[in-house]
TORKOL-4160 file (C-alpha; in steps of 0.2 Angstrom, whole numbers, padded with zeros to 4 digits, m for minus):
327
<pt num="1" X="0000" Y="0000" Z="0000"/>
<pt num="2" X="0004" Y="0020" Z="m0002"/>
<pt num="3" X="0009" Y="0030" Z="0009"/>
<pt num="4" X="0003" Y="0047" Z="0009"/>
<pt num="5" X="0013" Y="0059" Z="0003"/>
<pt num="6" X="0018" Y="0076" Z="0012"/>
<pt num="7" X="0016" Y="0091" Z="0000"/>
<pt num="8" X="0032" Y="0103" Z="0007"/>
<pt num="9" X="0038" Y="0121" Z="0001"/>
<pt num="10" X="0029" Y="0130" Z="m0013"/>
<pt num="11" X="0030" Y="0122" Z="m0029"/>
<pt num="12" X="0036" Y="0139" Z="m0038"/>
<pt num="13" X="0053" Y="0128" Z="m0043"/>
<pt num="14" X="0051" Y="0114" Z="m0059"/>
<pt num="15" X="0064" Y="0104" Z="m0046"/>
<pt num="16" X="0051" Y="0090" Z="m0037"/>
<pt num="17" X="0063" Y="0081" Z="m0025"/>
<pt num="18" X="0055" Y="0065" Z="m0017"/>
<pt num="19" X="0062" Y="0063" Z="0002"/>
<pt num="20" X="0059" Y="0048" Z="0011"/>
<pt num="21" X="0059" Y="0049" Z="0030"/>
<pt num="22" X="0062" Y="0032" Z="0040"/>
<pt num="23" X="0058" Y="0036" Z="0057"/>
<pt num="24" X="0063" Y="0022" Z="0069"/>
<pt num="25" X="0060" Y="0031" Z="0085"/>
<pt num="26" X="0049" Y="0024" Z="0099"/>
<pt num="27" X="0033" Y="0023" Z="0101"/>
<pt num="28" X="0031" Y="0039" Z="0113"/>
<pt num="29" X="0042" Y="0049" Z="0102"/>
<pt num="30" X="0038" Y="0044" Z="0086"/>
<pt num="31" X="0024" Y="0057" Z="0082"/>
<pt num="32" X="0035" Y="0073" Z="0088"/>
<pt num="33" X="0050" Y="0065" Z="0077"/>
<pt num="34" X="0039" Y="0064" Z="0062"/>
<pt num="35" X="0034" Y="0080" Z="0063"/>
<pt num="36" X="0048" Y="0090" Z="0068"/>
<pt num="37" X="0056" Y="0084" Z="0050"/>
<pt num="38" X="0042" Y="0087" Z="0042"/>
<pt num="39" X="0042" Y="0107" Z="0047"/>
<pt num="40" X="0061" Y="0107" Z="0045"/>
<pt num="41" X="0058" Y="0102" Z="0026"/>
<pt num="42" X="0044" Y="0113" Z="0023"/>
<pt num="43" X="0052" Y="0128" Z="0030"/>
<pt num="44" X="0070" Y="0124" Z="0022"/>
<pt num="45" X="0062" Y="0120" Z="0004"/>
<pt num="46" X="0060" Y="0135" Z="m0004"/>
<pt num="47" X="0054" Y="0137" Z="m0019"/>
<pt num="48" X="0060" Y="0118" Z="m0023"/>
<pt num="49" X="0043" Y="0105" Z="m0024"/>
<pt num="50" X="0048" Y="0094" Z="m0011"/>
<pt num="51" X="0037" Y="0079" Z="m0008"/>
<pt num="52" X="0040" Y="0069" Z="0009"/>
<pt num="53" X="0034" Y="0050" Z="0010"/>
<pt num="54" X="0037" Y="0042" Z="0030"/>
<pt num="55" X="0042" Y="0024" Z="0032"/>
<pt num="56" X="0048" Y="0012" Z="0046"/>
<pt num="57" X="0058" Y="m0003" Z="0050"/>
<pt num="58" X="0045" Y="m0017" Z="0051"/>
<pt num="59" X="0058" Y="m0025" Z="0063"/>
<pt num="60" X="0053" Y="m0013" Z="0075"/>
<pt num="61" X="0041" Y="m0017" Z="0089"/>
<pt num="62" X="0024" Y="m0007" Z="0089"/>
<pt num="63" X="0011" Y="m0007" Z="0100"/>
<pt num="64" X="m0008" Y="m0008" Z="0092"/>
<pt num="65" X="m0013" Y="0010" Z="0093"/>
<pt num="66" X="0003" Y="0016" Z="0087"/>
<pt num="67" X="0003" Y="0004" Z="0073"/>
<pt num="68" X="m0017" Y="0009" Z="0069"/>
<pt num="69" X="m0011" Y="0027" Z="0069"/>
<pt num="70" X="0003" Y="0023" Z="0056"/>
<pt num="71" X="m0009" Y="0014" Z="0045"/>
<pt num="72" X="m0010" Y="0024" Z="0027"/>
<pt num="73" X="0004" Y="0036" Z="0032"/>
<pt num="74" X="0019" Y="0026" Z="0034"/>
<pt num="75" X="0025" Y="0011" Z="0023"/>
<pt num="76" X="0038" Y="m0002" Z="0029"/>
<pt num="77" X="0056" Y="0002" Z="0023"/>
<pt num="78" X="0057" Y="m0013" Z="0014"/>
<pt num="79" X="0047" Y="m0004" Z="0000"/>
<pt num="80" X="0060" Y="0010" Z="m0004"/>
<pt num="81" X="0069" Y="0001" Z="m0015"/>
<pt num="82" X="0052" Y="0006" Z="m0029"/>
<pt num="83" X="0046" Y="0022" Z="m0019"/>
<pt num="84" X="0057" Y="0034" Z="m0031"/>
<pt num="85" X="0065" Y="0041" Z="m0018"/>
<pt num="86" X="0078" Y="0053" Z="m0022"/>
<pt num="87" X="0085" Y="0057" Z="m0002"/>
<pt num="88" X="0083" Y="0051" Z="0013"/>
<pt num="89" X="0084" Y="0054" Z="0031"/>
<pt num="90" X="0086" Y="0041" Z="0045"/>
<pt num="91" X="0084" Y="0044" Z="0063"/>
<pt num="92" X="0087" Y="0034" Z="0079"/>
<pt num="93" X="0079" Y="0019" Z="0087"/>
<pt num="94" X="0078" Y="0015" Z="0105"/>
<pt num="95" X="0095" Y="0007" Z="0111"/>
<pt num="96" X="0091" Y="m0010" Z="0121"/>
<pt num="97" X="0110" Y="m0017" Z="0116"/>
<pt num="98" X="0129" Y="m0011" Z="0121"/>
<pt num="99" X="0131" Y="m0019" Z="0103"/>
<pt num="100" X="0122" Y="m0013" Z="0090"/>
<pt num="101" X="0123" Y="m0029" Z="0079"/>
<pt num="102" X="0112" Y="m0036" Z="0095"/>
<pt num="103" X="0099" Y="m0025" Z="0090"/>
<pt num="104" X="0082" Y="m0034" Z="0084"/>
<pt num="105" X="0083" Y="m0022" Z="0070"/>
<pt num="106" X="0100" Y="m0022" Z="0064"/>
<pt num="107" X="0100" Y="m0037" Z="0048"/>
<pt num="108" X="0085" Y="m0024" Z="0042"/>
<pt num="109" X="0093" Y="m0008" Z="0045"/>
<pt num="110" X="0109" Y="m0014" Z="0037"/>
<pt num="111" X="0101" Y="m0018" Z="0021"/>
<pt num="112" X="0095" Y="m0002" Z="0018"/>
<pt num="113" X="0110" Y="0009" Z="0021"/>
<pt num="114" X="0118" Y="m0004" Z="0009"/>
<pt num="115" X="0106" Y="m0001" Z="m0001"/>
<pt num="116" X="0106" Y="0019" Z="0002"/>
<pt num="117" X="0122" Y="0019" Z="m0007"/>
<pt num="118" X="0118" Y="0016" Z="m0023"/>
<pt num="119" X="0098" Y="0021" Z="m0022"/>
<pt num="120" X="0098" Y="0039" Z="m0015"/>
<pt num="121" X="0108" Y="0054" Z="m0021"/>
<pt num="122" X="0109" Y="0059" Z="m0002"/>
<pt num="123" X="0107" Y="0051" Z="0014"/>
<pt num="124" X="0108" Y="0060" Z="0029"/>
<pt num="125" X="0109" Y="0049" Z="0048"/>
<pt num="126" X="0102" Y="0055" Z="0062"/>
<pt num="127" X="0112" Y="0052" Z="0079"/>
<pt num="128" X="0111" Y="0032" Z="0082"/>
<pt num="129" X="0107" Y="0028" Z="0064"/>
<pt num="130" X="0124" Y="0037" Z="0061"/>
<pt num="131" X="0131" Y="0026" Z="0073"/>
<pt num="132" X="0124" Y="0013" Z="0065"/>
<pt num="133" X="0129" Y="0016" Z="0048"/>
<pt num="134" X="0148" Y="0018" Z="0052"/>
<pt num="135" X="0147" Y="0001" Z="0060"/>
<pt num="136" X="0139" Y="m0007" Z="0045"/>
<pt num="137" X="0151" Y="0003" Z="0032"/>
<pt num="138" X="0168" Y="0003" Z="0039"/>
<pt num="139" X="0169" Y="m0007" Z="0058"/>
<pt num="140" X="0170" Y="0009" Z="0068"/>
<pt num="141" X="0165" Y="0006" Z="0085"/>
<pt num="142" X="0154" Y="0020" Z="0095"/>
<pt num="143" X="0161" Y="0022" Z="0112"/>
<pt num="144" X="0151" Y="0025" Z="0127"/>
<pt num="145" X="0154" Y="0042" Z="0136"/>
<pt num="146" X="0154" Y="0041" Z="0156"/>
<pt num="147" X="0136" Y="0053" Z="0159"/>
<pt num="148" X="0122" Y="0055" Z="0144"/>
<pt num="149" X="0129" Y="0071" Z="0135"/>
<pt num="150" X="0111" Y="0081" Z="0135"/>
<pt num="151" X="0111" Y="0100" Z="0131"/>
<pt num="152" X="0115" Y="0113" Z="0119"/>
<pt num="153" X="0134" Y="0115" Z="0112"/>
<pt num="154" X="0143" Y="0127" Z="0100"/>
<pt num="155" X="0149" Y="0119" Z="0085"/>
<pt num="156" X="0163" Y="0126" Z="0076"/>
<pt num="157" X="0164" Y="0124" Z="0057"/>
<pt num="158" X="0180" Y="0113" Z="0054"/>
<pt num="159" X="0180" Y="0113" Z="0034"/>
<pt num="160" X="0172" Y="0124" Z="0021"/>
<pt num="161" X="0156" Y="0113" Z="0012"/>
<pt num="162" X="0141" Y="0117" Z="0002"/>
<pt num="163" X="0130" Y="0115" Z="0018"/>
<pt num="164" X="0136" Y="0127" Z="0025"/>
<pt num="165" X="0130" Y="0140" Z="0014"/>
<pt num="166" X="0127" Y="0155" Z="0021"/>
<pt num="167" X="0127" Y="0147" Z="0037"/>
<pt num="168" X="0135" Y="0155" Z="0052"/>
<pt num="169" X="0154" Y="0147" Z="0059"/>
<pt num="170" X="0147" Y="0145" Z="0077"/>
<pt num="171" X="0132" Y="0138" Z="0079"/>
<pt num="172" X="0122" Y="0131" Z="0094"/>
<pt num="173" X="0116" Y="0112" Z="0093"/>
<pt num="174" X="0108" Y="0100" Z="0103"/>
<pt num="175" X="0113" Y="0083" Z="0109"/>
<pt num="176" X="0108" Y="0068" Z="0116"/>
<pt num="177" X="0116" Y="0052" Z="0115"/>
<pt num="178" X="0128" Y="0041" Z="0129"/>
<pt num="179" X="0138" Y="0037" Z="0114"/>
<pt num="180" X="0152" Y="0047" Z="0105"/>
<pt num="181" X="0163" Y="0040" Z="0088"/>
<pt num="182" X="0180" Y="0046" Z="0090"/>
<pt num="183" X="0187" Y="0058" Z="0077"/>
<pt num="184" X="0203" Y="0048" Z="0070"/>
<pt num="185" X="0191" Y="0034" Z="0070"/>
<pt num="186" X="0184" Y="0041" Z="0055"/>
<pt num="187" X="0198" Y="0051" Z="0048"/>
<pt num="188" X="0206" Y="0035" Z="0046"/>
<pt num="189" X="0190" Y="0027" Z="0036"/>
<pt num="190" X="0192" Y="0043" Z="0024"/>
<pt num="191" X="0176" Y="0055" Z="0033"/>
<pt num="192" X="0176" Y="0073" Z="0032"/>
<pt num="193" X="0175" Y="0080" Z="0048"/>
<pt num="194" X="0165" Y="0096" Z="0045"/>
<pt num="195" X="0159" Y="0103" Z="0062"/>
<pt num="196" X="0167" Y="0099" Z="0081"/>
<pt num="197" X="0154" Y="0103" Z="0095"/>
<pt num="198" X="0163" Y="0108" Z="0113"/>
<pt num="199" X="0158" Y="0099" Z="0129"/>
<pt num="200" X="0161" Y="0097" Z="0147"/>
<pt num="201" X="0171" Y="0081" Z="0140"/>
<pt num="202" X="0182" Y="0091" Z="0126"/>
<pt num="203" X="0179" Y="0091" Z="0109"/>
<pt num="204" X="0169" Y="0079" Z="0098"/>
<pt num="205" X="0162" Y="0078" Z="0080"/>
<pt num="206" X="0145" Y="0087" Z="0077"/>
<pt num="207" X="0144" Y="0084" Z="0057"/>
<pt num="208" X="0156" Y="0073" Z="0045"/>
<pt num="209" X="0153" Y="0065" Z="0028"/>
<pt num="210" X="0155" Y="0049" Z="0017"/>
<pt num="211" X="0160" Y="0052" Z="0000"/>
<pt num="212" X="0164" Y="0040" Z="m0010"/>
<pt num="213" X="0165" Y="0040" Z="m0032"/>
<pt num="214" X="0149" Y="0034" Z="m0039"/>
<pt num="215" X="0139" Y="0031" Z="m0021"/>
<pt num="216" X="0125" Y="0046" Z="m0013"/>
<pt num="217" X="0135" Y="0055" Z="m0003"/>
<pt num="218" X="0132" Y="0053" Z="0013"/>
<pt num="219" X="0128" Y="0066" Z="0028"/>
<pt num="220" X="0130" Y="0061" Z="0046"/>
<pt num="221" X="0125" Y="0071" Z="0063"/>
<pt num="222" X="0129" Y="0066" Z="0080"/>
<pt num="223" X="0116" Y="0080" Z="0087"/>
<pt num="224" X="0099" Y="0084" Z="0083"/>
<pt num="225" X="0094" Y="0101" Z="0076"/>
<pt num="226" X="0079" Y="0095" Z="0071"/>
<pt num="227" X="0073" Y="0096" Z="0089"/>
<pt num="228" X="0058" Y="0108" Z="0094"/>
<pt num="229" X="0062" Y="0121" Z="0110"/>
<pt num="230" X="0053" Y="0109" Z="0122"/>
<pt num="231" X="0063" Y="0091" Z="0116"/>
<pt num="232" X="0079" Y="0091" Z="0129"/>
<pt num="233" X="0063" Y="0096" Z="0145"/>
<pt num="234" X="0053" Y="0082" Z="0139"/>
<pt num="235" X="0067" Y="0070" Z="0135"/>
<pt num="236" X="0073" Y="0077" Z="0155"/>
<pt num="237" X="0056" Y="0070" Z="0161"/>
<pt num="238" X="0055" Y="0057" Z="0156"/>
<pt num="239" X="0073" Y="0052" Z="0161"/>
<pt num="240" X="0068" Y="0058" Z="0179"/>
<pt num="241" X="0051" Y="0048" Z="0179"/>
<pt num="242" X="0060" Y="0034" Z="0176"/>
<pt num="243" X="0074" Y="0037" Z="0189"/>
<pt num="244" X="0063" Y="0039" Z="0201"/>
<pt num="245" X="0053" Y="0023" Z="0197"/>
<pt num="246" X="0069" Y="0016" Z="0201"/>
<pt num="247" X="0076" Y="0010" Z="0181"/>
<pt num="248" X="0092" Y="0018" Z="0179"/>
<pt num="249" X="0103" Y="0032" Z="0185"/>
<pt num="250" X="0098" Y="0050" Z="0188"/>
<pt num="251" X="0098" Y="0062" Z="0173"/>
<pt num="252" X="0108" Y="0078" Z="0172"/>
<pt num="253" X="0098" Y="0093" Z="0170"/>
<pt num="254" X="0102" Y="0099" Z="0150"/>
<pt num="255" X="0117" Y="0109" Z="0150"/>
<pt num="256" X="0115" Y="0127" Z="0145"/>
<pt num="257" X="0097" Y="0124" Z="0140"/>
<pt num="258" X="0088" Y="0130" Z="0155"/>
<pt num="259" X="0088" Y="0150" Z="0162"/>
<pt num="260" X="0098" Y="0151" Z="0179"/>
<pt num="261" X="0081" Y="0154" Z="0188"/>
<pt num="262" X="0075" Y="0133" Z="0180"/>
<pt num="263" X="0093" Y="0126" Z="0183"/>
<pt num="264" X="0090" Y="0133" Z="0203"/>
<pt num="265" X="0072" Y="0129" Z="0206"/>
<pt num="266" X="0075" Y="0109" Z="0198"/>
<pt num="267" X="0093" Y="0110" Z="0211"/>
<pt num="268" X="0079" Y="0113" Z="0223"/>
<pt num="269" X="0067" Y="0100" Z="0220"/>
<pt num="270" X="0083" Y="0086" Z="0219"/>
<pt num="271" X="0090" Y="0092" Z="0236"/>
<pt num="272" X="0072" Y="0088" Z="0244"/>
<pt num="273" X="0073" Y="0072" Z="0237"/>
<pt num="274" X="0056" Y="0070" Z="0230"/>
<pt num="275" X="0051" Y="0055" Z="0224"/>
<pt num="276" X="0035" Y="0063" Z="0212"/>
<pt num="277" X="0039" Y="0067" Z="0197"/>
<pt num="278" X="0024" Y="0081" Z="0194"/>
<pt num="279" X="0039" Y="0092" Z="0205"/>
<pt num="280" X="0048" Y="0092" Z="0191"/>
<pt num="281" X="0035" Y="0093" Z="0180"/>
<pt num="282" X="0029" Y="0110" Z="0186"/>
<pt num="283" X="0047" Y="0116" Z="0185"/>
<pt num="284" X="0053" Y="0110" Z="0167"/>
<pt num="285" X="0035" Y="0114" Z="0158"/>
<pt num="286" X="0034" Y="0133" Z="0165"/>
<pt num="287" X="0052" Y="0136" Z="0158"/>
<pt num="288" X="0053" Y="0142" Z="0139"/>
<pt num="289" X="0071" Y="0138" Z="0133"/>
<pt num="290" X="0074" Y="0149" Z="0116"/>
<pt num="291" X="0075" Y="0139" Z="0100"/>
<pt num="292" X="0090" Y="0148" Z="0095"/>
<pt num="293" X="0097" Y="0135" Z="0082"/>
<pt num="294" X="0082" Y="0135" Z="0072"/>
<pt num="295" X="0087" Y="0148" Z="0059"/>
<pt num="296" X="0105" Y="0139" Z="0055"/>
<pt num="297" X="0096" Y="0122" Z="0055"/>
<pt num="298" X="0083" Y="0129" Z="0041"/>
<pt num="299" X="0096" Y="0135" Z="0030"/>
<pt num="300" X="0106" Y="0119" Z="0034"/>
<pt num="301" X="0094" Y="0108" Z="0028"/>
<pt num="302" X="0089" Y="0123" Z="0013"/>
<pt num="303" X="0105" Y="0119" Z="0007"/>
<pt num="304" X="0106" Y="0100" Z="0008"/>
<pt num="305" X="0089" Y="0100" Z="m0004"/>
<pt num="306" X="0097" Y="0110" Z="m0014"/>
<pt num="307" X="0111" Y="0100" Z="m0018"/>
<pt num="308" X="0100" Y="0084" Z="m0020"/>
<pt num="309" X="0091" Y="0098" Z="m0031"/>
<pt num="310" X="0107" Y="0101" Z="m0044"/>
<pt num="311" X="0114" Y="0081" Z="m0040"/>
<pt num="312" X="0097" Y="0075" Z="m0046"/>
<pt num="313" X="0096" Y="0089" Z="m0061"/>
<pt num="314" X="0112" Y="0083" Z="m0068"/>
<pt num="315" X="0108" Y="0067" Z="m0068"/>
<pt num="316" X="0093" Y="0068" Z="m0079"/>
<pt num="317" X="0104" Y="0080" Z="m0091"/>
<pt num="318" X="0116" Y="0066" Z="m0093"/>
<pt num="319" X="0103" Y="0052" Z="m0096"/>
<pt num="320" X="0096" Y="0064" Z="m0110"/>
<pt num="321" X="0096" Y="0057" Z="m0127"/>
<pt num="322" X="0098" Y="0069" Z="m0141"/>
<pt num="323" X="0086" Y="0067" Z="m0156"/>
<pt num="324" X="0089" Y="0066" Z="m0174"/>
<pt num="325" X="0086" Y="0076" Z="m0186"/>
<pt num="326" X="0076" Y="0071" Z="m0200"/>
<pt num="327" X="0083" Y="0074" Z="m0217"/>
């Protein structure tokens, strides 16, 4: 069956790009993921008509109302292959492994970014699916950091690229992830390193790139500047409800996401020792963190459409067949 198709930009451009999102995120977080890409795209198209199609690993557990809510707007990922898609994004899943290969979803997973190579002009990875995809393409080994990294971080431009077109040099983005891939890792597999990101632990890579003769270049990023202003509170909260229902450790408070007055009043509510979560709840929801990566990350992904834009232009030109003339 066909999924229905998403309608993005204004359509003033003859370039019609076909974007396929495969969205792998839980249940509880696949709705928000969904449509946080979905206003990315349409306010980074432009004049371009681009055309957004959802699918999702069938290997992924679903719970029946989720699955009911799915039905007619997402098709299984094993239908890319004849969906005429020209780009792709791929976001995260829920880790339940240390090694990603353990994952109920990895065999599935795997074959599409094989087949990513070869099918899309573009690819871009989203945090764990770019974990995932350097495992599955070259070996290289995510390493677990000793706290979740969750916050907002300056990223520092570390090569000149077509992305970064009239993008600023410093640039906030958020994270969160437990994981980190180590640059000469990559380096050493031939990635472009284009952005470092600055944390309490040093320096790690924000942005870096597969390019390879032949193959859709690849477009990986370790952060998430697809997130809404409210993502990293909610993310908090639920991290807390479940520290405080006695599954894992306690969560940091988002670094340099909160004003001093939130940081203070949540401080306050953990050196009670409260075992209720609504505490935190009445702290986190009253705060309003500014979306101050928003603008970069709209020209950001302006400029990625744009170059599966020209990519797929000149492929058509080249396919082109001159006529005859007839004597």
């Amino acid at each position: 069956m066909k999924a229905e198709q998403f309608l993005l930009g204004s359509g003033h451009s003859r370039a019609t790009i076909h974007v396929g999102l495969v969205n792998n995120m839980p249940d509880t977080a696949m709705r928000a993921t969904e449509l946080q890409f979905a206003r990315l795209l349409k306010q980074a198209a432009g004049t371009l008509d681009v055309r957004l199609r959802l699918f999702s690993l069938g290997s992924i557990a679903r719970d029946e109302e989720t699955r009911a809510r799915m039905a007619g707007f997402y098709d299984d990922a094993a239908f890319l292959q004849a969906a005429n898609i020209d780009a792709l994004i791929v976001t995260g899943a829920q880790p339940m492994k240390a090694d990603l290969r353990e994952e109920t979803y990895w065999e599935e997973l795997a074959q599409l970014i094989t087949w990513a190579e070869t099918g899309t002009i573009s690819t871009l990875f989203s945090c764990l699916a770019a974990h995932a995809a350097v495992l599955h393409l070259d070996g290289i080994e995510r390493r677990p950091m000793p706290v979740k990294l969750s916050g907002l971080y300056e990223s520092t431009r570390a090569e000149d690229d077509p992305l970064f077109f009239n993008t600023a040099t410093r640039v906030t983005v958020p994270h969160s992830r437990r994981n980190d891939i180590a640059e000469s890792d990559l380096t050493a597999k031939g990635y472009r390193v284009l952005a470092r990101m600055d944390c309490s632990t040093g320096s790690q890579v924000d942005i870096f790139t597969r390019e390879l003769p032949g193959y859709s270049r690849f477009v990986f990023l370790q952060g998430h500047p697809e997130y809404d202003p409210g993502t990293l509170g909610r993310e908090y909260l639920r991290d807390i409800t479940r520290f405080l229902a006695g599954e894992g450790e306690r969560p940091r408070i988002p670094e340099n996401y909160f004003d001093r007055a939130t940081e203070d009043r949540l401080g306050l509510v953990e050196a009670k020792g409260t075992t209720d979560p609504a505490r935190y709840q009445n702290v986190v929801l009253g705060a309003l963190p500014r979306q101050i990566w928003r603008p970069n990350t709209v020209r950001l992904m302006g400029n990625w459409l744009t170059l599966v834009a020209a990519a797929k232009a000149r492929r058509t030109a080249s396919k082109a067949v001159p006529t005859r003339r007839r004597a």
